[in-house]
Structures are given as structure tokens and as C-alpha cells.
C-alpha angles and dihedrals in degrees: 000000000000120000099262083057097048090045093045083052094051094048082049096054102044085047090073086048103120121187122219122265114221096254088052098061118084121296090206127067128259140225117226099270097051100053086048091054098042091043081048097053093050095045109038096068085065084055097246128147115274121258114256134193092243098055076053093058110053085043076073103037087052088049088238086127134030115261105254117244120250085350087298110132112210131209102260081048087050092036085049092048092049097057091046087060093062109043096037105093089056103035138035119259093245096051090054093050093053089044092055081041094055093035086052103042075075112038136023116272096231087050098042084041091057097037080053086045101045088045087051083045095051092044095045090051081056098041109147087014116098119285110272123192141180127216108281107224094200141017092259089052089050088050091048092054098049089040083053088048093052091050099049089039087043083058095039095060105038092063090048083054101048090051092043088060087054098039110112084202098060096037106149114246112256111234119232 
């Protein structure tokens, strides 16, 4: 298979990726491991790095996420960590969780989780095709849509440049 195909496959792949809404994500709470395997399971098709309980861990630490009650994670902690896994290789931790804090102060969190889902699915759906938006009604909405944008674009390229290091073609040239 030559690179474009691989890539094209790849595209193809990630395209049927599908992130969890709100009301999708477990209604019991979970124990450590499990959060780590079912966050992992949702990231790791976008090729992103899996979810570990130590990453956890500092999220709580860092007072990004709720501490979880008698060591049970509930869904607004795994929605939140979610989110955090996504955003994390573009933005700090603190500036994310005062991003989810002000979109929230005006909008339910189950309501203002599923609108950003709904904008990464859709991007994800278009991922390698132009980038498509619609009118954003507010300033959150616009954010949500750029933010959207970073995360498909972060996954993108990380793939082109997976394939890239392995490519024979683009090899760098070695310096005497």
C-alpha cells in the first residue's frame, strides 16, 4: 500500500470515529481503571496518546477535575477529562479549565459537553476535507468551533507526520 493509500485509509478510518454525548457515557460511576480504559477507547482511534491514572491524577491535583468520591469517577469528572484530553497538547491545563468554567456559568454542562461534541464529531466526520463551518450564534460557539478545528487539524497531523518518519521518499538528507 503506498503512503497516499495508507493515508486515505487512515482518513477513512478516523472519519467513522464518533465521541461520546453526555447522555452516552456511563450513568454509574467508575473506578480508576475503568475511566482510563473507556477514555482510552474513545481517544486512541484518533491516535492520540491513552489515558493514564496518572494523568488522572494530576487533573485532580491541579484541580482541573473534581476529586472523585470514595475513588468513584462520575460522568460530569469523565466528561471533564475527556475534554481535557483533547485540548491538552495545544492549551494548559488551567486555561482549559477556565474555558469548560466560563462556557458553563452560561449554559449547562451537559448541554455546552454534547454542542462541542457534536462540532469534534462533525469535524472528525470531515476530517482531510476543507474546513466547513457553520455561523456561530455566540462567542462560546465561535470558540467551540475553532477549538473543534485545533483538535481535528492536532490528529491530522500527527498521522501525516507519522507516516512522513517512516516514508522512504521523504527521507531527510543525512549531512557529511
Amino acid at each position: 500500500m503506498s503512503e497516499l493509500e495508507s493515508y486515505n485509509h487512515w482518513l477513512k478510518t478516523v472519519r467513522e470515529v464518533r465521541l461520546p454525548h453526555w447522555d452516552e457515557l456511563p450513568n454509574f460511576d467508575l473506578y480508576m481503571d475503568q475511566v482510563v480504559a473507556l477514555l482510552t477507547g474513545y481517544t486512541g482511534p484518533l491516535g492520540m496518546d491513552p489515558v493514564t491514572p496518572t494523568m488522572i491524577n494530576n487533573y485532580v491535583k491541579q484541580k482541573a477535575v473534581v476529586a472523585p468520591t470514595k475513588k468513584k469517577y462520575q460522568v460530569m469528572q469523565v466528561a471533564d477529562i475527556l475534554l481535557i484530553t483533547l485540548l491538552k497538547q495545544s492549551f494548559p491545563i488551567v486555561v482549559i479549565r477556565s474555558g469548560i468554567d466560563r462556557i458553563t456559568a452560561t449554559d449547562y454542562p451537559k448541554q455546552a459537553y454534547d454542542r462541542f461534541i457534536d462540532i469534534v464529531n462533525q469535524k472528525i466526520a470531515r476530517i482531510g476535507m476543507e474546513h466547513t463551518t457553520t455561523v456561530a450564534k455566540n462567542l462560546a460557539e465561535q470558540l467551540m468551533q475553532v477549538t473543534s478545528n485545533m483538535i481535528v487539524d492536532q490528529v491530522q497531523t500527527g498521522e501525516l507526520i507519522r507516516l512522513l518518519q517512516k516514508s522512504v521518499e521523504h527521507k531527510p538528507t543525512k549531512l557529511k
